[in-house]
C-alpha positions as CSV (number, residue, x, y, z in Angstrom):
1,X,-85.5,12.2,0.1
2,X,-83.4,13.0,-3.5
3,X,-81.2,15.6,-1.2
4,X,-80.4,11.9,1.4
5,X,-79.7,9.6,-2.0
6,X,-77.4,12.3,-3.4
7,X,-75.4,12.8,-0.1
8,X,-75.0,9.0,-0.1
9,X,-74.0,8.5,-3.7
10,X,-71.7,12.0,-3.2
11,X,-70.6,10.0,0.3
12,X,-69.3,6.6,-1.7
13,X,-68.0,8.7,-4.7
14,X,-65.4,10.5,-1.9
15,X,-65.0,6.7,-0.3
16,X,-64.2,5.8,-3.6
17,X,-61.8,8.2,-4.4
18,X,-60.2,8.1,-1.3
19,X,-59.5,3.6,-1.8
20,X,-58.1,4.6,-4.7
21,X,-56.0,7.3,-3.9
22,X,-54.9,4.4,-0.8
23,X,-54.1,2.0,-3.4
24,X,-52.2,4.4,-5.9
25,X,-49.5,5.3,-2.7
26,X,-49.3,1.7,-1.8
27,X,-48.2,0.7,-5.6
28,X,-46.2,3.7,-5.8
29,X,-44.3,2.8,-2.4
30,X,-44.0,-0.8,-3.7
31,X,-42.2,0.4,-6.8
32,X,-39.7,3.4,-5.6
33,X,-39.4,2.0,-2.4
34,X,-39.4,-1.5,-1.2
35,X,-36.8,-2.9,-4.2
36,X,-34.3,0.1,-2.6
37,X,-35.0,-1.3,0.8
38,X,-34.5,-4.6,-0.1
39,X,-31.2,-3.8,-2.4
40,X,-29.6,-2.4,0.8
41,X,-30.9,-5.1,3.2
42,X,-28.9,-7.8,0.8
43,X,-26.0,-5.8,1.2
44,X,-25.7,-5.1,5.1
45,X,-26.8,-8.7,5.0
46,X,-23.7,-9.7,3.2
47,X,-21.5,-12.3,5.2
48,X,-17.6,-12.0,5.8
49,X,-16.6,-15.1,4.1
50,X,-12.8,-15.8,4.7
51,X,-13.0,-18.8,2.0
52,X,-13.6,-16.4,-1.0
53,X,-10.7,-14.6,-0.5
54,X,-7.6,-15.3,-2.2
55,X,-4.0,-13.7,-3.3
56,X,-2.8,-12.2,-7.0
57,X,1.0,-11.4,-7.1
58,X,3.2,-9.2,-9.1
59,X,6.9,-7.7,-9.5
60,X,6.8,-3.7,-9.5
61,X,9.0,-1.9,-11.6
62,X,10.8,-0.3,-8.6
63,X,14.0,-1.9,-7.0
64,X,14.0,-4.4,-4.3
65,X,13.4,-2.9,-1.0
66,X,12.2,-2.4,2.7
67,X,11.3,0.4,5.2
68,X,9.5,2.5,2.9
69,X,5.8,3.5,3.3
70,X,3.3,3.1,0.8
71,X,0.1,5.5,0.9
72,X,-3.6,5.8,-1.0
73,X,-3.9,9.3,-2.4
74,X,-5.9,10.6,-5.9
75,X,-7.0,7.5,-6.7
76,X,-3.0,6.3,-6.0
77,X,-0.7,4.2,-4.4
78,X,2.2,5.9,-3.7
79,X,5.7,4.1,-2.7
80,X,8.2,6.7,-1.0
81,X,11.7,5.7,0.0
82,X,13.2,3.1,1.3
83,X,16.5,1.3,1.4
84,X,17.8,-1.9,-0.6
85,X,20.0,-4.2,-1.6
86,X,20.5,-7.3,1.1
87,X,21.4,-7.1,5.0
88,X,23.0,-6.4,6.8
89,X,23.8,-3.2,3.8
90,X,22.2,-0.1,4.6
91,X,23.6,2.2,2.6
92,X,21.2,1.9,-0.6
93,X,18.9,4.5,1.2
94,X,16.1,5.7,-1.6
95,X,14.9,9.5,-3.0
96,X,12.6,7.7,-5.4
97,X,8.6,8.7,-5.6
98,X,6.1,5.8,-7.3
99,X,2.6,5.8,-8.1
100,X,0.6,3.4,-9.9
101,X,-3.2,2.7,-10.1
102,X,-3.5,-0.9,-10.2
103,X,-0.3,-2.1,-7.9
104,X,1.3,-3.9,-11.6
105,X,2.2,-0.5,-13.8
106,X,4.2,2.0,-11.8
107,X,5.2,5.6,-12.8
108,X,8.2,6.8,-11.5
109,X,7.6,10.5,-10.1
110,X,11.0,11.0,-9.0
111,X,14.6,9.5,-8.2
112,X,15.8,12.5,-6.3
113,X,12.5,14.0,-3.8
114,X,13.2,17.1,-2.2
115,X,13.4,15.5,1.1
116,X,16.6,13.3,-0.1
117,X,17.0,10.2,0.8
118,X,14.8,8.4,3.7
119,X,13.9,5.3,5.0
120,X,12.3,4.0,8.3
121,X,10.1,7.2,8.0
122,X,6.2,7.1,8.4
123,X,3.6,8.5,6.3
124,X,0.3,10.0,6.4
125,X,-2.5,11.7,4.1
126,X,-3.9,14.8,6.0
127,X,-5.7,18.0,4.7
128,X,-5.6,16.5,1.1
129,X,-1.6,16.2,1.7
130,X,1.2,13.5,2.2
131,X,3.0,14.4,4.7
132,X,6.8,12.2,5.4
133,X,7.8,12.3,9.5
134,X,11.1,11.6,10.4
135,X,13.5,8.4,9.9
136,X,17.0,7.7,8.6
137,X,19.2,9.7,5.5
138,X,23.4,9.0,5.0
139,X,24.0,10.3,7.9
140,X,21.6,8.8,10.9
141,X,17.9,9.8,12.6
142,X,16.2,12.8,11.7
143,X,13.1,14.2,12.7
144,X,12.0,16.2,9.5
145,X,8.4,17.2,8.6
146,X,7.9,17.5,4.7
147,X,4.5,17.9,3.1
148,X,3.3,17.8,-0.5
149,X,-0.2,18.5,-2.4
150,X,0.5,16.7,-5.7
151,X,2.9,14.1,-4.7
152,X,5.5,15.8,-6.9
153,X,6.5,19.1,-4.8
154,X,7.3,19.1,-1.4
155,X,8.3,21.7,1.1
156,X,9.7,21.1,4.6
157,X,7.7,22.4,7.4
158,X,10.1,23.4,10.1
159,X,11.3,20.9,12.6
160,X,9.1,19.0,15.2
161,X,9.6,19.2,18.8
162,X,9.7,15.3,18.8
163,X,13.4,13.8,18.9
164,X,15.1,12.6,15.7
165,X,14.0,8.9,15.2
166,X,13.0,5.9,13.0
167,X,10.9,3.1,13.3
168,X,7.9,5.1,15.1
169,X,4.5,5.1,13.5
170,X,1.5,8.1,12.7
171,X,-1.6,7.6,12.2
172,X,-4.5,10.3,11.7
173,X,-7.4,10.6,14.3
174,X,-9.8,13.1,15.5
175,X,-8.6,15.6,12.7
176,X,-4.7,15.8,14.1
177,X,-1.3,13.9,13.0
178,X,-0.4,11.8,15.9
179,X,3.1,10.1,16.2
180,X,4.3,7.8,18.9
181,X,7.8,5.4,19.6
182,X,10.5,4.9,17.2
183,X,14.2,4.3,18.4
184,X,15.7,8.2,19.1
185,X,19.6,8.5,20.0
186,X,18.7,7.2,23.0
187,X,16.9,4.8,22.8
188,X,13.6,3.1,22.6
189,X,10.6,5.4,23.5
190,X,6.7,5.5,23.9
191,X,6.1,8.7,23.9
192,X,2.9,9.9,22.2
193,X,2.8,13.6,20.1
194,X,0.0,15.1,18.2
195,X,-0.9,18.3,15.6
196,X,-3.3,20.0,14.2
197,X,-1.3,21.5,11.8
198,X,1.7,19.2,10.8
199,X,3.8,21.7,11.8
200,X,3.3,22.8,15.9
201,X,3.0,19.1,18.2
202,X,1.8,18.5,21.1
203,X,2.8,16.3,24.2
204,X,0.8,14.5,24.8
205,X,2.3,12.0,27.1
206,X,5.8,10.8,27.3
207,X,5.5,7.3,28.8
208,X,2.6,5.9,27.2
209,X,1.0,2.7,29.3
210,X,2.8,0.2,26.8
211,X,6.3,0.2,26.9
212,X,9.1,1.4,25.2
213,X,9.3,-0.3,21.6
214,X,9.9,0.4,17.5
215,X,8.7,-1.1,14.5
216,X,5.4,-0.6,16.0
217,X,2.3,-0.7,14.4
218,X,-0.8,2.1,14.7
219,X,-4.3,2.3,13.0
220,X,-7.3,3.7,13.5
221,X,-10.8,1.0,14.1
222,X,-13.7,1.1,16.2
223,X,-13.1,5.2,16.8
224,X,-10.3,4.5,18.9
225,X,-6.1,3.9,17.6
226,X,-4.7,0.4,18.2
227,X,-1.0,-0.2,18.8
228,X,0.0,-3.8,18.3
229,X,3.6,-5.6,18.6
230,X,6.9,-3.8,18.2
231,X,10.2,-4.7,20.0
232,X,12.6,-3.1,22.2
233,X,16.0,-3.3,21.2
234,X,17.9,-7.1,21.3
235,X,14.5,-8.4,22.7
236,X,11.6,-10.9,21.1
237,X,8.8,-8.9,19.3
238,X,6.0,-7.7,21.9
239,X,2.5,-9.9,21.4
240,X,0.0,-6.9,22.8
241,X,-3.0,-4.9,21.8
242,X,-3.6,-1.3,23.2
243,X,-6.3,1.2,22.1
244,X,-6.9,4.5,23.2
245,X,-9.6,7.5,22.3
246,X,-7.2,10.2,23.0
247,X,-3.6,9.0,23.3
248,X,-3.2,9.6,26.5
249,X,-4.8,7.2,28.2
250,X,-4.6,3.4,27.1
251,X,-5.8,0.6,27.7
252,X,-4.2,-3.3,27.4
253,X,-6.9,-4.6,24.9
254,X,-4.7,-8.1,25.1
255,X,-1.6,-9.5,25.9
256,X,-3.2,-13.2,25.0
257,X,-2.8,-13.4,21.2
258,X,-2.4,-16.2,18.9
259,X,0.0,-14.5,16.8
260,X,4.0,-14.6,17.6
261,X,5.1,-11.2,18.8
262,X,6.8,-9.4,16.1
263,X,7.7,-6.1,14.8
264,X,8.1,-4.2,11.4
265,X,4.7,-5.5,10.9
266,X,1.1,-4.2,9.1
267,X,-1.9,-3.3,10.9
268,X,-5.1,-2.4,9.0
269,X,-8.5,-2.0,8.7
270,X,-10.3,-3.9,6.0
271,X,-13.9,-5.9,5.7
272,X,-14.9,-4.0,8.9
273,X,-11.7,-5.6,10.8
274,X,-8.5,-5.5,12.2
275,X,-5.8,-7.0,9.8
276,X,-2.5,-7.8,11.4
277,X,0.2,-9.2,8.6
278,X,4.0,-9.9,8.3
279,X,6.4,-8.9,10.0
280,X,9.5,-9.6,12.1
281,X,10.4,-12.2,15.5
282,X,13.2,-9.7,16.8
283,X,15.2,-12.7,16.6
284,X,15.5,-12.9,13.2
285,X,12.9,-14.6,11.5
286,X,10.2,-13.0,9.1
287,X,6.4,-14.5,9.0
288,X,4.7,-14.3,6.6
289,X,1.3,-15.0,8.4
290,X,-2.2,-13.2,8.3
291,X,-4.7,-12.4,11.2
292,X,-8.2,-10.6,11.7
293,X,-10.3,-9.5,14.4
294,X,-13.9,-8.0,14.8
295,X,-12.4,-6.3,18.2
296,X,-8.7,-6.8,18.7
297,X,-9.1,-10.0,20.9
298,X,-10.4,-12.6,19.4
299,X,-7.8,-13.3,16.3
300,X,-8.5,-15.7,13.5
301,X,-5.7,-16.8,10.8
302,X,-5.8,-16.3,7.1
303,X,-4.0,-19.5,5.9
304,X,-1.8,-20.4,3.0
305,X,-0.5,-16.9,2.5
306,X,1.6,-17.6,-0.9
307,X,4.5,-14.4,0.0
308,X,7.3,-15.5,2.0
309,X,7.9,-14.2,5.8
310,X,9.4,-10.6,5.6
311,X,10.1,-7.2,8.0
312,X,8.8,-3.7,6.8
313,X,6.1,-4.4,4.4
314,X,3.8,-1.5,3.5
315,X,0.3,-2.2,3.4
316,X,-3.0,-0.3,2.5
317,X,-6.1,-0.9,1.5
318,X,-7.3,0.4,-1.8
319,X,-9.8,0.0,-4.8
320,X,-11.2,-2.7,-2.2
321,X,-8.2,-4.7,-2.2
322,X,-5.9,-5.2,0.6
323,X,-2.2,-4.9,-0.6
324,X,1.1,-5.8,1.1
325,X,4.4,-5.0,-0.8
326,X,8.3,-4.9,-0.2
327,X,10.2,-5.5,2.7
328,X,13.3,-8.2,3.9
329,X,12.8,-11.8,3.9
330,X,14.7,-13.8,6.7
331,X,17.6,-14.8,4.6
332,X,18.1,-10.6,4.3
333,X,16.7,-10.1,0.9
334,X,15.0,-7.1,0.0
335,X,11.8,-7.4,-2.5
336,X,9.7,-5.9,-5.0
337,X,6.6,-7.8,-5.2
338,X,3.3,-6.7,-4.8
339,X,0.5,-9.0,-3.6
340,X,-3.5,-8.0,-3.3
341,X,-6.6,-10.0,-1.2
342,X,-9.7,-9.6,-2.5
343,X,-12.9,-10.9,-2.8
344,X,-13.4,-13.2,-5.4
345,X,-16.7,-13.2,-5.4
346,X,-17.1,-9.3,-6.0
């Protein structure tokens, strides 16, 4: 009979231990991990408000100007190239390297880049590089290749098999440079080139599905690129929206926008959309309008937009700001403001 009452009393000492051992966990759990789960349920929870947004503008310390390319890279924005003065003048083409870390103070890197003079070139950042593709020096197209770890040195990789040209636009996707359109000697093309390397390209198709244009406008969203707008010579700017997961084949997202077609226009990713800003009727004219999408058909408009209507903007995103700078306003003046959307509430 003592050996029963001691098993029993041994029995609801282990019971004991074990509810308490229960209730240790569940505090435990309560303090290291429900407030975490809860910190990141208020932030996936967080809604796109368009209404919080609003615009800060500045004048950067570099001349007026358009057709230059603006990228994000250590922690920078860097402004490469570029022509100014005032249309129809062409001639002011830049050599001049910017960087500045909060789009107002700018540091000038260089007036006279290795590369020379450029404008109507694209840029990219790929394998902790900038790398410069093609456009316009003194003396017409090109289709150089120039690449530069630091921002300050750069050395020319050997010539592409793509045509000299300008107004085309790169983008990087799937771990390779890809370039497509532009304007070559003769004419408007949609051809479509990649690289792994920056310096040996690929054909990958020569008549893309869209047609024929320059001044388009290429980003990466949704694990596909998006072409929107750009214009074939002496014609309206194009109002469609193509993606594509391997450059070869694409498809017609939309050719029903609300947006005017244009080209010399931005096209971005920012708040988990597509951003569609600026740019140019074909027919003279620059908007100065703004336009997002969750998938690249239904657009909404971003109203009261205080720059005025311009071609060849650069645009990134950066320091979770969206920034648009430069480019010609309709009357043919070239600019050097800067202007940032953000989040007011952040």
């Amino acid at each position: 009979m003592d050996l029963l009452k001691k098993l029993f009393v041994l029995l609801l000492i282990i019971l004991g231990v074990i509810v308490l051992v229960l209730f240790i966990v569940r505090e435990l759990k309560k303090i290291n991990y429900y407030p975490r789960q809860l910190v990141i349920s208020e932030k996936e929870a967080k809604v796109f408000n368009p209404d919080n947004l609003i615009w800060q503008g500045t004048e950067a310390d570099w001349d007026i100007r358009d057709a230059q390319t603006v990228e994000v890279f250590n922690d920078k924005m860097w402004l490469i190239g570029g022509v100014g003065g005032t249309a129809p003048d062409y001639k002011d083409n830049k050599s001049d390297i910017w960087f500045s870390s909060n789009g107002k103070d700018w540091d000038l890197v260089t007036d006279q880049a290795d590369w020379g003079v450029k404008r109507a070139h694209w840029s990219v950042v790929f394998k902790d590089k900038m790398w410069l593709l093609g456009g316009v020096d003194n003396k017409g197209y090109i289709n150089d290749v120039w690449c530069s770890k630091n921002g300050f040195n750069w050395i020319k990789v050997k010539d592409p098999e793509w045509t000299r040209r300008k107004g085309h636009s790169a983008v990087v996707f799937d771990d390779r440079i890809w370039v497509m359109g532009g304007v070559d000697p003769s004419g408007a093309v949609n051809d479509v080139w990649s690289s792994s390397d920056g310096e040996n390209w690929e054909l990958v198709t020569d008549s893309a599905d869209w047609s024929p244009r320059y001044d388009l406008t290429l980003t990466v969203f949704d694990n596909k690129m998006w072409v929107t707008g750009g214009v074939y010579p002496g014609l309206a700017g194009e109002h469609d929206v193509w993606s594509s997961f391997n450059g070869k084949d694409w498809e017609l997202v939309t050719d029903d926008v609300p947006w005017k077609g244009r080209h010399g226009h931005c096209l971005l990713v920012y708040e988990n959309r597509l951003w569609l800003l600026a740019g140019w009727s074909g027919l003279g004219k620059g908007y100065n309008d703004v336009w997002y999408s969750e998938d690249g058909i239904i657009w909404e408009e971003l109203s009261d937009s205080p720059w005025l209507g311009r071609e060849d903007p650069s645009c990134v995103v950066f320091n979770d700001k969206l920034w648009i700078m430069a480019g010609m306003k309709t009357s043919g003046e070239r600019t050097n403001d800067v202007w940032c959307l953000y989040d007011s509430t952040n």
